[in-house]
C-alpha positions as CSV (number, residue, x, y, z in Angstrom):
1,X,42.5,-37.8,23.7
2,X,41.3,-37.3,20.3
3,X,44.2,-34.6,19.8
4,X,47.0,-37.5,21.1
5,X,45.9,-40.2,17.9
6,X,45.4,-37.5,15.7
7,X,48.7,-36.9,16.2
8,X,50.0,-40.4,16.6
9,X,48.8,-41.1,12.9
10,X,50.2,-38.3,11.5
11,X,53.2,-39.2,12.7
12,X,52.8,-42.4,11.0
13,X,51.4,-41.6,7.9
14,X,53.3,-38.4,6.8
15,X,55.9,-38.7,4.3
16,X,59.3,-37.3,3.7
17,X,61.7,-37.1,6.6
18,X,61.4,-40.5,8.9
19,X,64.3,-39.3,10.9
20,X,66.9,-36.6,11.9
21,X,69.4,-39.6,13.1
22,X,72.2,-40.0,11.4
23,X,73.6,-43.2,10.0
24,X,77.7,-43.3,9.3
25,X,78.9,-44.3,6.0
26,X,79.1,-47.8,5.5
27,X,80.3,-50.5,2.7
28,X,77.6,-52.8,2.3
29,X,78.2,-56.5,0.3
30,X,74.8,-58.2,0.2
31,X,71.6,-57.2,-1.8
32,X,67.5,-58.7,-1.6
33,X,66.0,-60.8,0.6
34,X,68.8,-63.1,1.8
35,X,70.3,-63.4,-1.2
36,X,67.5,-64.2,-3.4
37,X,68.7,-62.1,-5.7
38,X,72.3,-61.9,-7.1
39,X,71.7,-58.3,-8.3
40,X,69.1,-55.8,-8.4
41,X,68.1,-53.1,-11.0
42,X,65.3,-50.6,-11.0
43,X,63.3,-50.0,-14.1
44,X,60.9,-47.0,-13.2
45,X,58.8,-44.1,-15.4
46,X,60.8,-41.2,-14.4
47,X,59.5,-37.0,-14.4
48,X,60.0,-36.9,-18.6
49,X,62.5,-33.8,-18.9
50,X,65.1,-34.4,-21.1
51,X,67.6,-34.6,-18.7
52,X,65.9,-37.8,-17.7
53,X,66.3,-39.2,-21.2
54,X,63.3,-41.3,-21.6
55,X,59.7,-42.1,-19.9
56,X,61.0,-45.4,-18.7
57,X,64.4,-45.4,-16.8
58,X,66.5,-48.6,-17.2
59,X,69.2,-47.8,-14.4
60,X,71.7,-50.3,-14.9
61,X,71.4,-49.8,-18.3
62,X,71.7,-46.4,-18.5
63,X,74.7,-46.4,-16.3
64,X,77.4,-47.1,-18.9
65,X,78.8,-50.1,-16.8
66,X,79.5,-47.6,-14.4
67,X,78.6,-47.4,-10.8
68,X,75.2,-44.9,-9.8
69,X,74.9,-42.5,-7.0
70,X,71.4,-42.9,-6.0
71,X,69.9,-40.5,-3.8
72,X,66.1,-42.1,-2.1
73,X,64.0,-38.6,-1.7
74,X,60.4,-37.1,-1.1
75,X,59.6,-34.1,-2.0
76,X,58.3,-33.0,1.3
77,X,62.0,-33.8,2.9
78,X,64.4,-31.4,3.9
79,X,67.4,-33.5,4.4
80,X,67.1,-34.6,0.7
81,X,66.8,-30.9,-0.8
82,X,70.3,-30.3,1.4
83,X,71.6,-33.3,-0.5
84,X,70.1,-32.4,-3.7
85,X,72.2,-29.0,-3.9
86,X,75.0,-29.9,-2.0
87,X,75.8,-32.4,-4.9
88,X,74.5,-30.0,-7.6
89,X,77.0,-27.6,-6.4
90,X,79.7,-30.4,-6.5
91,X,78.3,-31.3,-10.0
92,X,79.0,-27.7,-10.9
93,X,82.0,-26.7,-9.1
94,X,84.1,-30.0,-10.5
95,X,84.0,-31.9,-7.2
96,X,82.0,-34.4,-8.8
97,X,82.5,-35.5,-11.8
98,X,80.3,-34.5,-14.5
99,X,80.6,-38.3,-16.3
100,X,79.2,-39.7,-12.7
101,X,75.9,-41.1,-13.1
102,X,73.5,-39.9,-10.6
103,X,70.0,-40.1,-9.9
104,X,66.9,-39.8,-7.6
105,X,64.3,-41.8,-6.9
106,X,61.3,-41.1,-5.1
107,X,60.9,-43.0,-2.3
108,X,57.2,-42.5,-1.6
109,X,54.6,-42.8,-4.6
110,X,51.8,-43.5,-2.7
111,X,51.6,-40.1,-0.6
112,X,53.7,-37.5,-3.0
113,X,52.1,-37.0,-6.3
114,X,54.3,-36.6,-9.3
115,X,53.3,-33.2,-9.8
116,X,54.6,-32.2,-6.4
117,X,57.8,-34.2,-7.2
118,X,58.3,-32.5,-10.3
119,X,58.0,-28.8,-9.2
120,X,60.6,-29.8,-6.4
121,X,62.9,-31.6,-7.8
122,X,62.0,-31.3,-11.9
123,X,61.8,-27.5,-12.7
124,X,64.8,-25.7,-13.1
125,X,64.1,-22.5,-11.4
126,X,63.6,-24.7,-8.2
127,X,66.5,-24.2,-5.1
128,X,66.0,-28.4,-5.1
129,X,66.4,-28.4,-9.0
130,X,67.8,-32.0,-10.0
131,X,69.6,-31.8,-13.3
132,X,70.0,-35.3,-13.4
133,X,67.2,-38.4,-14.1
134,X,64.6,-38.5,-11.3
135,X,62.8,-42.1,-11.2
136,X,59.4,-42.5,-10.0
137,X,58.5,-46.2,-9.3
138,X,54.7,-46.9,-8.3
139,X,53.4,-48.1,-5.1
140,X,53.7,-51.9,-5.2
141,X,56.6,-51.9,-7.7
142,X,59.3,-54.6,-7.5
143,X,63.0,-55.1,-8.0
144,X,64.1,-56.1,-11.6
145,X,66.9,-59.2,-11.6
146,X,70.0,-57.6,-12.5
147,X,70.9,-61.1,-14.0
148,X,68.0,-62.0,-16.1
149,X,66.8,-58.6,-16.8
150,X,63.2,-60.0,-15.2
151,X,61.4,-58.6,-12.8
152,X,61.4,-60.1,-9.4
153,X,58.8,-60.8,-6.4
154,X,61.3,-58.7,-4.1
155,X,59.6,-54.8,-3.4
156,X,61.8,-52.5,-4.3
157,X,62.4,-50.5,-1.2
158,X,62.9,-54.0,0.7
159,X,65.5,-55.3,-2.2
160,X,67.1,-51.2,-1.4
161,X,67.3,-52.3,2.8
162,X,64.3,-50.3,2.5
163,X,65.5,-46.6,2.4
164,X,64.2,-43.7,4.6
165,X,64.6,-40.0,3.2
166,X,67.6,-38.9,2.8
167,X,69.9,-42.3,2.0
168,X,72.1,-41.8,-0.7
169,X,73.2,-45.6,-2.0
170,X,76.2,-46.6,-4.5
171,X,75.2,-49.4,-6.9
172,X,77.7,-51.3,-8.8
173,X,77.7,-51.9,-12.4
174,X,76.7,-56.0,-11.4
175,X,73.2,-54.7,-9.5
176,X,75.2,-54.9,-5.9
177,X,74.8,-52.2,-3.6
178,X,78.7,-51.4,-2.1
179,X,77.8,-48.5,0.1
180,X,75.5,-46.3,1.7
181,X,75.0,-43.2,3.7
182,X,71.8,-42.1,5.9
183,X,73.6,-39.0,6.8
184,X,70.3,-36.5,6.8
185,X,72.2,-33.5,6.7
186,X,74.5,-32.9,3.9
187,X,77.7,-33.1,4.9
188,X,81.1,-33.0,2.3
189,X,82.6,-36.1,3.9
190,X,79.7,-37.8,2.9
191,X,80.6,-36.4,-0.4
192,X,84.4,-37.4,-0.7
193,X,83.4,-41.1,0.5
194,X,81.3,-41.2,-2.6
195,X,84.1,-40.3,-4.6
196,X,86.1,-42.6,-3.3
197,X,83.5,-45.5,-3.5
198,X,83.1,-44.6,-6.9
199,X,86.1,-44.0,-8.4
């Protein structure tokens, strides 16, 4: 018996990979609670490389007034290292473009320290190597207002539709997410319905 809840809490209190089930594609045309909020923005520390270009991480500011590519991973989470170098390799092979912002946020701060973030998805000998910003919001950390630039009571991952590892997302330059993908295993349609999102 003792064996069965050890088991049921792990289950429960793990991190990483929630599910193998895939999601389809899918436009998306509301953000927030209801409404609540016209736009959303995240505003996070992120690993401190230079390819993450400061400690604090304004995403809608740093996106050029251009839609982001935002891929939700843990560190412990298979589906996302598939994503990670499926669109590295499209980075590098001209797939994607190199101009496309794109960057990662890590989805569970309370159980993945940034340490173990950073030698997954932060150093560059890494397989999972992310040569783009990786954001690392806190536990308890909330949406930021796209509109007024001030933070909101929304939680993050709720104001995201609250994100399981892998979901790769597609926010407009507005703060409105347009699409998004649970997909958990890399797949290049996936890939060209990015594009075409973001184009």
């Amino acid at each position: 018996m003792k064996k069965v809840v050890l088991v049921v809490i792990a289950l429960f209190v793990v991190p990483g990979c929630v599910s193998q089930t895939d999601e389809t594609s899918q436009e998306i045309s509301s953000t927030g609670d209801d409404g609540e909020l016209q736009g959303i923005n995240i505003v996070a520390q992120t690993l401190g490389r230079g390819v993450d270009g400061a400690q604090t991480y304004d995403l809608l500011e740093e996106s050029g007034n251009n839609s982001t590519l935002i891929l939700w991973a843990a560190a412990g989470c298979n589906g996302c290292h598939e994503w990670t170098q499926m669109i590295r390799e499209c980075v590098d092979n001209g797939t994607i473009s190199e101009d496309m912002h794109i960057v990662t946020v890590h989805r569970y701060p309370s159980f993945e320290g940034k340490s173990y973030v950073n030698d997954t998805y932060g150093d560059n000998t890494s397989d999972t190597y992310s040569p783009w910003p990786v954001l690392m919001p806190e536990d308890g950390d909330t949406a930021v207002d796209a509109t007024t630039g001030e933070s909101s009571d929304v939680p993050l991952p709720e104001a995201f539709n609250n994100p399981s590892t892998p979901t790769l997302q597609v926010l407009n330059p507005e703060g409105q997410l347009v699409w998004q993908s649970k997909t958990y295993r890399s797949d290049f349609s996936v890939i060209q319905d990015i594009i075409e999102v973001m184009a």
